[in-house]
C-alpha positions as CSV (number, residue, x, y, z in Angstrom):
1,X,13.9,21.3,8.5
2,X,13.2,19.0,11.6
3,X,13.5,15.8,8.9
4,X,16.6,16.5,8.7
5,X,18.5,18.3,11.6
6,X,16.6,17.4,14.8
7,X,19.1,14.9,16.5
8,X,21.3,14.8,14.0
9,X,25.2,13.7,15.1
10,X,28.2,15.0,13.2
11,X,29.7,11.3,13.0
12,X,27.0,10.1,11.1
13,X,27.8,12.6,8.0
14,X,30.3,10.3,6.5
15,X,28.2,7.0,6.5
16,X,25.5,9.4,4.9
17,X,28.3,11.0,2.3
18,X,28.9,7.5,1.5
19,X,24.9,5.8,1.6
20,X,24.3,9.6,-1.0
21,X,26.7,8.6,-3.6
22,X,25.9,4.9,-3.5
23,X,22.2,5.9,-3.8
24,X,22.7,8.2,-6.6
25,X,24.5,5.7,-8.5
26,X,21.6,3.1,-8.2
27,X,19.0,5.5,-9.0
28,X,20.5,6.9,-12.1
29,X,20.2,4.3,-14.6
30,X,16.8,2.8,-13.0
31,X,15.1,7.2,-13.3
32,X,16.4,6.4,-17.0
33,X,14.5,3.2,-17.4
34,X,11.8,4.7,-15.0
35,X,11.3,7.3,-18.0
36,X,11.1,4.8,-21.0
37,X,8.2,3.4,-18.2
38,X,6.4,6.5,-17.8
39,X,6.3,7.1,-21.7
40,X,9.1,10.3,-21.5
41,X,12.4,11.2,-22.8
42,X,15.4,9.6,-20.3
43,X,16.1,12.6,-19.0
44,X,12.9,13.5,-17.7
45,X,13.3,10.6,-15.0
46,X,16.7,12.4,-13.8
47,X,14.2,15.4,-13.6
48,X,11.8,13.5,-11.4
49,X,14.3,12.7,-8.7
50,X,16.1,15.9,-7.6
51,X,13.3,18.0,-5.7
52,X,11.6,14.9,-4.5
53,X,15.1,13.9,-2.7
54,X,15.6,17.5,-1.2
55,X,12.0,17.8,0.0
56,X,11.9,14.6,1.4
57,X,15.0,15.3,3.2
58,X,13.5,18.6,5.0
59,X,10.0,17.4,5.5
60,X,10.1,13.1,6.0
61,X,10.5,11.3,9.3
62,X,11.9,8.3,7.6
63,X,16.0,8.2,7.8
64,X,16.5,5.5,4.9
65,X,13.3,6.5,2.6
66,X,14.4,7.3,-0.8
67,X,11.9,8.9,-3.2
68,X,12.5,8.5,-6.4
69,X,10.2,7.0,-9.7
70,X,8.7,3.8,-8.6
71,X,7.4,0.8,-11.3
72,X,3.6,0.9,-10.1
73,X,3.4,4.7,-10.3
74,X,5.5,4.7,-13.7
75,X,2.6,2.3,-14.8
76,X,-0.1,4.3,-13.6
77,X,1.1,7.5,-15.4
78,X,1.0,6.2,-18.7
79,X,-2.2,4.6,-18.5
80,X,-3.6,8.2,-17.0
81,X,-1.9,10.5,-20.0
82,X,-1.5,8.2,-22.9
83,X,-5.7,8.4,-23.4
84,X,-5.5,12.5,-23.1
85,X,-2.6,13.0,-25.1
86,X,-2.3,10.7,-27.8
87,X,0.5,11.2,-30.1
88,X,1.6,14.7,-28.9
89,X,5.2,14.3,-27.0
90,X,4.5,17.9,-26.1
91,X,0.8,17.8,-24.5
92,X,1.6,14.2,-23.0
93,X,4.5,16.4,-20.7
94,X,2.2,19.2,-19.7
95,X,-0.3,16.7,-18.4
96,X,2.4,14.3,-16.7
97,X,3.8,17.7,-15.0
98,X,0.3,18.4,-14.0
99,X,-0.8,15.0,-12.7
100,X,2.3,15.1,-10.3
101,X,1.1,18.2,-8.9
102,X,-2.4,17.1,-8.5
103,X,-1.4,14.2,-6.6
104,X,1.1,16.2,-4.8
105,X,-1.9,18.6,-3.6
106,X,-4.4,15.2,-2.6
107,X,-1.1,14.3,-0.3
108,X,-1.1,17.4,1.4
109,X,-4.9,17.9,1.8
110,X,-5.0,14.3,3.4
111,X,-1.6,15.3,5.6
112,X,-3.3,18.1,7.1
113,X,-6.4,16.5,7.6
114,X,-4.2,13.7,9.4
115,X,-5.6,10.8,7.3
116,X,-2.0,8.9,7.6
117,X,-4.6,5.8,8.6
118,X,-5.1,5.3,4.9
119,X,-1.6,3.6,5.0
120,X,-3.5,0.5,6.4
121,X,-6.1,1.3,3.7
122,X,-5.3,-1.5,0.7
123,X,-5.3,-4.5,2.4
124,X,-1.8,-6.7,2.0
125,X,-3.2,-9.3,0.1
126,X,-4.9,-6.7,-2.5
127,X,-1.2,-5.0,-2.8
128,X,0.7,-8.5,-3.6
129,X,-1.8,-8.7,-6.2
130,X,-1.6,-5.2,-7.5
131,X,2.1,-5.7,-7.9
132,X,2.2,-8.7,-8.9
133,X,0.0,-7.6,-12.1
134,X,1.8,-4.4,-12.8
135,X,4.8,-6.4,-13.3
136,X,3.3,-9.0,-15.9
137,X,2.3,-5.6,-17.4
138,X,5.5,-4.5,-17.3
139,X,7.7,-7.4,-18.4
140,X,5.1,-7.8,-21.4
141,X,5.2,-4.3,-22.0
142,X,9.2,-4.3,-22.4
143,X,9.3,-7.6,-24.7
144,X,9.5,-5.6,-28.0
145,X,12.3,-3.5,-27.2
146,X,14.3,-6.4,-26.0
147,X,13.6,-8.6,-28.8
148,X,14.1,-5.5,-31.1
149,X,11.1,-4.6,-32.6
150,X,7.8,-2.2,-31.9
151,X,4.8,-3.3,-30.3
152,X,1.6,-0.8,-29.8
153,X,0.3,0.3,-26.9
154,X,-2.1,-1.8,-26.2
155,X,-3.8,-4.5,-22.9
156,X,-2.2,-7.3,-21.8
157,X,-3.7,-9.8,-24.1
158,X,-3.4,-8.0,-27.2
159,X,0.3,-7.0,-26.5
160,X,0.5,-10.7,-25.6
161,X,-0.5,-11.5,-29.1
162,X,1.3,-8.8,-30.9
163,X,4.6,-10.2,-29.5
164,X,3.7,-13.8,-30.4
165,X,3.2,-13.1,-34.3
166,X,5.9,-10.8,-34.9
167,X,8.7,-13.3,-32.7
168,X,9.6,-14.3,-36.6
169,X,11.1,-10.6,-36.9
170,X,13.6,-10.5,-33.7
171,X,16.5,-8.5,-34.0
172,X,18.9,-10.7,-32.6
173,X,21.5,-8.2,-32.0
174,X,19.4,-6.5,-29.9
175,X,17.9,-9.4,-28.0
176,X,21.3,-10.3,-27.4
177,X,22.3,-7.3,-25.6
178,X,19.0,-7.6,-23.6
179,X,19.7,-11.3,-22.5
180,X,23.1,-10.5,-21.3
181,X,22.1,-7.7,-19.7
182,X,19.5,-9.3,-18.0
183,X,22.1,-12.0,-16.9
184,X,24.7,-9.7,-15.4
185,X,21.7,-8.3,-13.6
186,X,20.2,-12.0,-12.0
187,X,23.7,-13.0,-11.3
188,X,24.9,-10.0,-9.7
189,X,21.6,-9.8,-7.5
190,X,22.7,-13.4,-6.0
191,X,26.3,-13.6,-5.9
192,X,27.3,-9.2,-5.1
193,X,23.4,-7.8,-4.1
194,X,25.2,-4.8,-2.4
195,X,26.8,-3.9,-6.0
196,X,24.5,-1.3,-7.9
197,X,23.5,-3.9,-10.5
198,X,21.7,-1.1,-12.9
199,X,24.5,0.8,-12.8
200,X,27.1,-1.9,-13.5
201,X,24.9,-2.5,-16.6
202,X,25.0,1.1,-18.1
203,X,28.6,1.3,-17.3
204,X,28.7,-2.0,-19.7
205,X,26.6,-1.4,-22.3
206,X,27.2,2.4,-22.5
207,X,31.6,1.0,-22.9
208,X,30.4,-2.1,-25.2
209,X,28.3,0.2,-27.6
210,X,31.0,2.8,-27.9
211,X,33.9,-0.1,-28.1
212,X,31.8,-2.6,-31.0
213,X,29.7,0.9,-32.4
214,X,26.2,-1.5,-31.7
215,X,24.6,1.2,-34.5
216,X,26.6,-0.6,-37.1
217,X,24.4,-3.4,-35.7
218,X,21.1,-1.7,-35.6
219,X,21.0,-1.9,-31.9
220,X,18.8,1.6,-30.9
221,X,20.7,3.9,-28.8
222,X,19.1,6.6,-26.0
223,X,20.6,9.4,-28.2
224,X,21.5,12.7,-26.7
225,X,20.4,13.6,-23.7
226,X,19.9,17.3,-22.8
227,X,22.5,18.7,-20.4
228,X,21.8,21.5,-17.8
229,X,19.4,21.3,-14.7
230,X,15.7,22.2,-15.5
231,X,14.1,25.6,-14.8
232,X,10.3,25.3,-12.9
233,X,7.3,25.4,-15.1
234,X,3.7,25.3,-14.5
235,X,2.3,23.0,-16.8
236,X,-0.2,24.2,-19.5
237,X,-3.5,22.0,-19.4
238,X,-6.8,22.4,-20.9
239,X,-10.0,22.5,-19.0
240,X,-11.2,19.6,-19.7
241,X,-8.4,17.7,-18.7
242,X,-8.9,18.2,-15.2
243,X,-11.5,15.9,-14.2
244,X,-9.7,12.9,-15.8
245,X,-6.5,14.1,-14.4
246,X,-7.9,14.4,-10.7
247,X,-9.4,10.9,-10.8
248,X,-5.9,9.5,-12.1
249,X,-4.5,11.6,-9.3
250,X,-6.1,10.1,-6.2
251,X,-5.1,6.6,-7.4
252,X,-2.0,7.7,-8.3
253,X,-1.8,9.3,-4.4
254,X,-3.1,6.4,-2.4
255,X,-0.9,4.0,-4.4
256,X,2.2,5.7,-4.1
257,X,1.6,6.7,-0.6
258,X,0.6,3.1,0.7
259,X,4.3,2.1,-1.1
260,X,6.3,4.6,0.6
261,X,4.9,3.4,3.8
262,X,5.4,0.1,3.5
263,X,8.9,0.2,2.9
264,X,9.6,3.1,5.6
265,X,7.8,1.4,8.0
266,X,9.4,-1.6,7.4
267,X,13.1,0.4,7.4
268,X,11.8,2.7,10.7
269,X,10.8,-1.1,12.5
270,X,14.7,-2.6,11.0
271,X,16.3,0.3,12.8
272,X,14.1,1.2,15.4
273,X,12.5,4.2,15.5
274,X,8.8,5.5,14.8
275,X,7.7,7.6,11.9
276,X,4.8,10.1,11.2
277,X,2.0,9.1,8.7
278,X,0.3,11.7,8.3
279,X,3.9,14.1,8.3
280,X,4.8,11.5,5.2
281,X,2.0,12.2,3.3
282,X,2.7,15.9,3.3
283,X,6.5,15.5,2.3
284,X,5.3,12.5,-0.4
285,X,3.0,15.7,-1.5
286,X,5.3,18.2,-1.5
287,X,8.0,16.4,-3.5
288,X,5.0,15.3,-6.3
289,X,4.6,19.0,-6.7
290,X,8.7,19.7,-7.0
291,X,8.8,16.7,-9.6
292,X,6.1,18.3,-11.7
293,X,8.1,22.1,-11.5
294,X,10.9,20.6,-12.8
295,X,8.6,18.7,-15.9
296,X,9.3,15.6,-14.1
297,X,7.0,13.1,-13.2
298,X,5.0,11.8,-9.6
299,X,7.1,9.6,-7.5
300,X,7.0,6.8,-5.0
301,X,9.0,5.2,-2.5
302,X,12.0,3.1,-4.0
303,X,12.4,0.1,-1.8
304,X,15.4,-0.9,-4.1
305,X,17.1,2.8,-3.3
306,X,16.0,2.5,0.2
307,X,17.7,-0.8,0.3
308,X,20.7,0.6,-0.9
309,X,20.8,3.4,1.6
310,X,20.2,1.1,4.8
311,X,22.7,-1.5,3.6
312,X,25.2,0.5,2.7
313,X,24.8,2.6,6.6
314,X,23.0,5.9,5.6
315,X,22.0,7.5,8.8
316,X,19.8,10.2,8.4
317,X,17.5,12.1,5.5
318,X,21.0,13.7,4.6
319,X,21.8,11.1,2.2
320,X,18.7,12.6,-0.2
321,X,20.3,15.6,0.0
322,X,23.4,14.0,-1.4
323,X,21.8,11.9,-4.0
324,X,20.2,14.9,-5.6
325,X,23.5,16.9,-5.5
326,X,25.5,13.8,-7.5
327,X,22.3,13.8,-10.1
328,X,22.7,17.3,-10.6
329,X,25.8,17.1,-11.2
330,X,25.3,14.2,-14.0
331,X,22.7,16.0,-15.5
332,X,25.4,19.3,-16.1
333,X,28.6,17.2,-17.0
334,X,27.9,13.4,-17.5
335,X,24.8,13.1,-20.0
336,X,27.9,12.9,-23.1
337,X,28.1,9.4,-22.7
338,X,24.9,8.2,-21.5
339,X,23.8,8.7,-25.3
340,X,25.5,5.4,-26.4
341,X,23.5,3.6,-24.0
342,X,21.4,0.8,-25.9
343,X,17.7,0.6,-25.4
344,X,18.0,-3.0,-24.9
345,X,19.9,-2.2,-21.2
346,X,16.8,0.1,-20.2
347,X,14.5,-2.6,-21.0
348,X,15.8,-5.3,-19.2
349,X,16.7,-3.3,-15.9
350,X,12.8,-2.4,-16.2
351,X,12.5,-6.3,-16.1
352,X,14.7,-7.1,-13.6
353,X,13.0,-4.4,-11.5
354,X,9.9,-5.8,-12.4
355,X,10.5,-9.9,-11.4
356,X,11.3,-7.6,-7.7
357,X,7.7,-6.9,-7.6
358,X,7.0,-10.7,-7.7
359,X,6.0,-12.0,-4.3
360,X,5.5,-15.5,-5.3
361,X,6.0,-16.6,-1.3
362,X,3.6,-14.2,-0.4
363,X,1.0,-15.7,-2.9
364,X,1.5,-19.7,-1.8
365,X,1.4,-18.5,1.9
366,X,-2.0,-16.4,1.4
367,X,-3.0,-19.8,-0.4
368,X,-2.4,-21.9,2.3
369,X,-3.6,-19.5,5.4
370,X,-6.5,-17.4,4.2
371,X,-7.7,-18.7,0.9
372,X,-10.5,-16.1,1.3
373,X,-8.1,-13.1,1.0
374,X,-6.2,-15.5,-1.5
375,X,-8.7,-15.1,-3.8
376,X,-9.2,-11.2,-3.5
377,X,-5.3,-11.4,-4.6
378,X,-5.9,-13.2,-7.4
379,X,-9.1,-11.0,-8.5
380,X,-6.5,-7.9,-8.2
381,X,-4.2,-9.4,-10.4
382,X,-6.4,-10.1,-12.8
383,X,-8.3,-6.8,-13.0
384,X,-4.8,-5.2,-13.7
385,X,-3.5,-7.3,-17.1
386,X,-7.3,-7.7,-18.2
387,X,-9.0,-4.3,-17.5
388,X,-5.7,-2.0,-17.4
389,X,-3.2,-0.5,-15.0
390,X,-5.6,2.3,-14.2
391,X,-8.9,0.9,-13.5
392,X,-6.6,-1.9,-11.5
393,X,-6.6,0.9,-8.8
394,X,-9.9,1.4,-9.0
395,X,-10.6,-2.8,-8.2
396,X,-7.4,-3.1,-6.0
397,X,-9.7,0.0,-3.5
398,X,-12.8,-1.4,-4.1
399,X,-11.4,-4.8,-2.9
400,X,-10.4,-3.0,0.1
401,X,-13.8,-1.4,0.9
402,X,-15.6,-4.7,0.3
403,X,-13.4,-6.8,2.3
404,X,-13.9,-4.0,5.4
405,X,-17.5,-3.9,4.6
406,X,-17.8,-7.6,5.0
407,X,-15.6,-8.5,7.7
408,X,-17.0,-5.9,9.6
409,X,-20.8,-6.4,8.7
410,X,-20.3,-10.6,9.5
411,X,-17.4,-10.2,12.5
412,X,-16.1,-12.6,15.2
413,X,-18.2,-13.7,18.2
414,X,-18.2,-15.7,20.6
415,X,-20.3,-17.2,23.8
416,X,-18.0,-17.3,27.0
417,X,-17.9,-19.8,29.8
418,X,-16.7,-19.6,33.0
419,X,-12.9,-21.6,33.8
420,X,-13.4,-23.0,36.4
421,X,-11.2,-22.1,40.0
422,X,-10.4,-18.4,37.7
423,X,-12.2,-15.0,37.7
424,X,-11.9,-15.5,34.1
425,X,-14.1,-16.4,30.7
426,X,-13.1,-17.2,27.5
427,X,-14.7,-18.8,24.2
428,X,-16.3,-21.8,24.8
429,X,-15.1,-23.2,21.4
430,X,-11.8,-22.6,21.7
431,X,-10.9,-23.1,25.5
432,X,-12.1,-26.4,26.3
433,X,-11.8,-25.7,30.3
434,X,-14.9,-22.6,30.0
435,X,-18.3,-24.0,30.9
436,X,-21.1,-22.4,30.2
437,X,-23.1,-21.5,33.5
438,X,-26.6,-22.3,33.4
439,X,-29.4,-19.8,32.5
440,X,-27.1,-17.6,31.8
441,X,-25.9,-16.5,28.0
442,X,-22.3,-14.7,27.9
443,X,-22.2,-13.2,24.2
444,X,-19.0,-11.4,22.9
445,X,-19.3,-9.2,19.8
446,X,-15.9,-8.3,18.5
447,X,-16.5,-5.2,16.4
448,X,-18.1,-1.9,16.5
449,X,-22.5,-2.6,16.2
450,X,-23.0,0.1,13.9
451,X,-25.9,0.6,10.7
452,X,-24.4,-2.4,8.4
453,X,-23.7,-4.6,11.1
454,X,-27.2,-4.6,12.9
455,X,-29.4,-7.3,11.5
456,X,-26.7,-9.9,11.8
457,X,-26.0,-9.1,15.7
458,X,-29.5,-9.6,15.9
459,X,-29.7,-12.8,14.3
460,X,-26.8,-13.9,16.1
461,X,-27.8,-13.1,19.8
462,X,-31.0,-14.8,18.6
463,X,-29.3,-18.4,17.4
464,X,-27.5,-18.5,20.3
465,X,-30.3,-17.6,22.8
466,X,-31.7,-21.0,21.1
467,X,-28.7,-22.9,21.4
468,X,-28.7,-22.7,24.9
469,X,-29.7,-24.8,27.5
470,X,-33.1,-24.1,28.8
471,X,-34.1,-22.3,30.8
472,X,-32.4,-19.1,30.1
473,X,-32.7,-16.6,32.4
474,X,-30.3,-13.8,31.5
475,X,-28.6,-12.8,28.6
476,X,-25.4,-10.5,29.3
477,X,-23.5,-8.5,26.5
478,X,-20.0,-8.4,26.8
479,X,-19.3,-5.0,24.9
480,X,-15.4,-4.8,25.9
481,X,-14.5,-5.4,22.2
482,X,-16.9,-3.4,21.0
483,X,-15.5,0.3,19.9
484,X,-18.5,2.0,18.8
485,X,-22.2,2.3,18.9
486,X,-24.3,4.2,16.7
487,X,-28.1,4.7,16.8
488,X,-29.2,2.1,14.4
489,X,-27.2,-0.4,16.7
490,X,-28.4,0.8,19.9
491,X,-32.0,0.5,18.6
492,X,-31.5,-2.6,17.4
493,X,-30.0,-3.7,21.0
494,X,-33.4,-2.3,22.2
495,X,-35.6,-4.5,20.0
496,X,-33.3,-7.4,21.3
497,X,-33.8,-6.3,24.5
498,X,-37.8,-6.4,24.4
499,X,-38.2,-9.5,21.9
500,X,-36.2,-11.5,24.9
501,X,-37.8,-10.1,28.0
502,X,-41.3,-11.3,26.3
503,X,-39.3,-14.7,26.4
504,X,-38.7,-14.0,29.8
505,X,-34.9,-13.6,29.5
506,X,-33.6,-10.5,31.1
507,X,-31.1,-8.6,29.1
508,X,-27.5,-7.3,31.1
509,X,-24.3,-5.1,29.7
510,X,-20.8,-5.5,30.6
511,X,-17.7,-3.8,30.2
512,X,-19.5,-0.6,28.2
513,X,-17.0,2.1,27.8
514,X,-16.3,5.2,26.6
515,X,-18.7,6.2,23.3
516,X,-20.6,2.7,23.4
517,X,-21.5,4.1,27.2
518,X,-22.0,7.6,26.0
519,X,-24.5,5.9,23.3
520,X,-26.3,3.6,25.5
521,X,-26.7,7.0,28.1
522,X,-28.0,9.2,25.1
523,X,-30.4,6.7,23.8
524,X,-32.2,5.9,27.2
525,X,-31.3,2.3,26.6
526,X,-28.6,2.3,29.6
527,X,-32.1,3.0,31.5
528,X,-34.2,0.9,30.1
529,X,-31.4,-2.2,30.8
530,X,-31.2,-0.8,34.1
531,X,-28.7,0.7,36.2
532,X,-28.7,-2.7,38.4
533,X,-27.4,-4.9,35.1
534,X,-25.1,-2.2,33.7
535,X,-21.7,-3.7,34.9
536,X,-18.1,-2.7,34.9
537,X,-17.0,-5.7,34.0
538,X,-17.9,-9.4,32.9
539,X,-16.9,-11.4,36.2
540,X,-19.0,-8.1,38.4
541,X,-21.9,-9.1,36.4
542,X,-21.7,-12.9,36.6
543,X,-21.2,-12.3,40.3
544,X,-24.3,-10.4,40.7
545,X,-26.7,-11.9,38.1
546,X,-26.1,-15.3,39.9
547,X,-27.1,-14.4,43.3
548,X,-30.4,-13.1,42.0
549,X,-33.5,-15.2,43.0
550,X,-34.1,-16.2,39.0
551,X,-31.0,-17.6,38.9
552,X,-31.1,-19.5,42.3
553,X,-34.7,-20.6,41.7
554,X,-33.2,-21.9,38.5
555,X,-30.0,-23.5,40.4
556,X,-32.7,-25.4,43.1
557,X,-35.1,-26.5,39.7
558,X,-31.8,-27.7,37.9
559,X,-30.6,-29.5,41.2
């Protein structure tokens, strides 16, 4: 309960009465679409959104969050259960149920074993280009319902062609409904974005197709829609469903998780305050596991929702608590009329949702900066329309791991020189006023010297040892931006240490702290260095090592 009642303030409850009902209204009509999505009946998206709002609102530290079905995560369901349950509306529930849940129970195992860092863990780029391929796959996926006829489950390119050779049998009833729909939407988004566009575009079709009877037309309507609120139910899977179902699970987790964050930390930084990563991925767990209760499916952070809350003044996690009370009461008085509703609506506010996902800025400004990461986007996008939603997870995190791996294995470094007049040193390549002080090396190594990392330190220290004027008398390590030490590093720094002392270069440590110092103290190498060249800082040691007699003898042979 401290989500939602530490600090809360009486005067906020109308701005959140208000920021509820305006939420509800927008996430309606999208859980419908949401559904088509996910590959369930409508009302199973209605399902999906009432726990997740109440447990978010008792367990999240976000004030404007809004959990609710996401795009990605729709995607990433029915390319999990559509393989295991094939044509069996029945099975392909139990398992959608189920995968929630799993999910729900990875969130909580990583909550509690406070591994909120993951947020950080799919790298920006690789995100833009996860997103921007789910929604190709989506706006591909939804061209057959609005042009009005079937298309198979299938990839991108052979949807792609499917659509192609049957454009000859459009149903241009249908397509027409779509276009306008999808034209209300775009112009509604520019001229009035604070109106609920999806709902706006119900409220039209659902009065058009009662008003012109678009049946007569052969325009496919929802159909009925179940009434009543769901009662909980553990879904029935069979045994060998769960290994296929855990894999899907921990992309569907990390993907839905790393979403919510980045729109509630983006929301928490808007309206300043902090939020709790590892406390979200507990309440993003235990709402999975309400959505699957209720026979709904796993949900995500809705930027779109959260949008709506924050813009319209929602103050606190009270305006979930709202939302889910105006669903529920849809769900037992208003689902009458939400059977006239044309299929042609759904699809195009999946589009419209979808062209949301584009971040054609993002991609030209990754282009221009850091072609590098650029090119890991593009590699994500494609792995999603070519090799599926599913295994896109599976490239978007190995992406992640190999652009750690290598940034980390080749990092920054840099040789410092002395500005003159200053107790200070900076990289001689980028600070035109350092100078390099004769016979004496200044190296900077700006990540943790660990196992992967090794060879190339070495290697590096070595080309720059060459580089340098002769002679060189002392080599000092600068190890304040260096984290961490393990043993492969420090033995590494050992071998470093005798290969240039048989050159005649003594070796020197700077600004070694906490477990780098621990290390170098464990190993004996702090010893072997010397107490007499282990410095606090960079400016002690260049003090010092230049007042020793090789470095004066060197000064007089130099003069």
């Amino acid at each position: 309960m401290t989500g939602l009642l530490s600090g809360y303030h009486r005067a906020w409850f109308r701005h959140d009465l208000l920021a509820g009902i305006s939420v509800a209204a927008v996430a309606l009509p999208v859980a419908i679409a949401y559904s088509q999505l996910a590959g369930l009946p409508p009302v199973h998206g209605l399902y999906a959104s009432l726990l997740p709002l109440v447990a978010y609102a008792l367990l999240g530290s976000s004030r404007q969050l809004i959990l609710a079905p996401d795009a990605a995560t729709c995607t990433i369901i029915a390319a999990v259960v559509l393989p295991l349950a094939g044509q069996d509306p029945v099975r392909y529930l139990s398992l959608t149920a189920a995968l929630a849940m799993i999910a729900g129970v990875f969130c909580i195992a990583a909550g509690l074993a406070r591994l909120g860092f993951l947020t950080n863990f799919l790298a920006r780029p690789i995100l833009t280009g996860y997103l921007n391929g789910i929604a190709i796959c989506i706006i591909v996926g939804q061209l057959g319902a609005m042009f009005g006829f079937p298309l198979k489950p299938a990839g991108f390119f052979r949807l792609t062609y499917q659509f192609v050779s049957r454009l000859g049998e459009t149903h241009r009833p249908t397509l027409a409904v779509a276009a306008i729909t999808l034209l209300v939407l775009v112009v509604l988004a520019h001229v009035a974005p604070r109106v609920p566009g999806p709902l706006v575009a119900v409220v039209l079709g659902v009065a058009a197709s009662a008003v012109f009877d678009f049946r007569e037309y052969g325009v496919s309507l929802l159909g009925t829609i179940p009434s009543g609120l769901p009662l909980p139910r553990i879904p029935a899977i069979g045994a060998g469903d769960w290994a296929p179902l855990a894999m899907g699970a921990i992309g569907l987790a990390l993907i839905s998780y790393n979403s919510a964050m980045v729109t509630a930390r983006g929301f928490a930084t808007k309206n300043r305050y902090d939020i709790d990563p590892n406390r979200e991925f507990i309440a993003l767990g235990v709402a999975n596991i309400g959505a699957g209760l209720l026979q709904g499916f796993a949900v995500s952070g809705a930027d779109s929702r959260t949008a709506v809350n924050d813009s319209v003044g929602g103050k606190s996690q009270l305006t979930s608590l709202v939302a889910a009370a105006v669903l529920a009461l849809t769900l037992l008085f208003l689902t009458g009329p939400l059977g006239w509703l044309p299929m042609a609506v759904l699809s195009a506010v999946l589009v419209k949702a979808a062209m949301g996902l584009f971040d054609l800025h993002g991609l030209a400004s990754l282009r221009r900066v850091s072609p590098p990461e650029f090119r890991l986007c593009l590699v994500t996008l494609l792995g999603v329309i070519t090799v599926g939603v599913l295994p896109g997870v599976v490239v978007a995190i190995g992406l992640a791991m190999l652009q750690l791996l290598v940034r980390s294995s080749r990092p920054h470094d840099a040789v410092l020189g002395h500005v003159p007049e200053t107790n200070v040193f900076h990289d001689v390549t980028t600070c035109p006023e350092a100078k390099p002080l004769p016979g004496l090396v200044i190296y900077r190594f700006e990540a943790s010297l660990v196992f992967f990392n090794a060879d190339h330190f070495k290697a590096r220290v070595r080309a720059v040892v060459r580089r340098a004027p002769p002679p060189v008398r002392f080599f000092l390590l600068d190890a304040e931006t260096m984290p961490n030490l393990d043993t492969t590093g420090a033995a590494s720094l050992d071998r470093l240490r005798v290969e240039l002392a048989e050159e005649g270069i003594a070796t020197a440590i700077a600004a070694a702290t906490g477990s780098v110092r621990t290390m170098l103290d464990r190993t004996g190498l702090a010893a072997r260095v010397g107490p007499h060249r282990m410095f606090p800082t960079v400016a002690s040691a260049v003090e010092a090592l230049m007042r020793t007699p090789e470095m004066q003898q060197g000064e007089a042979t130099h003069g």
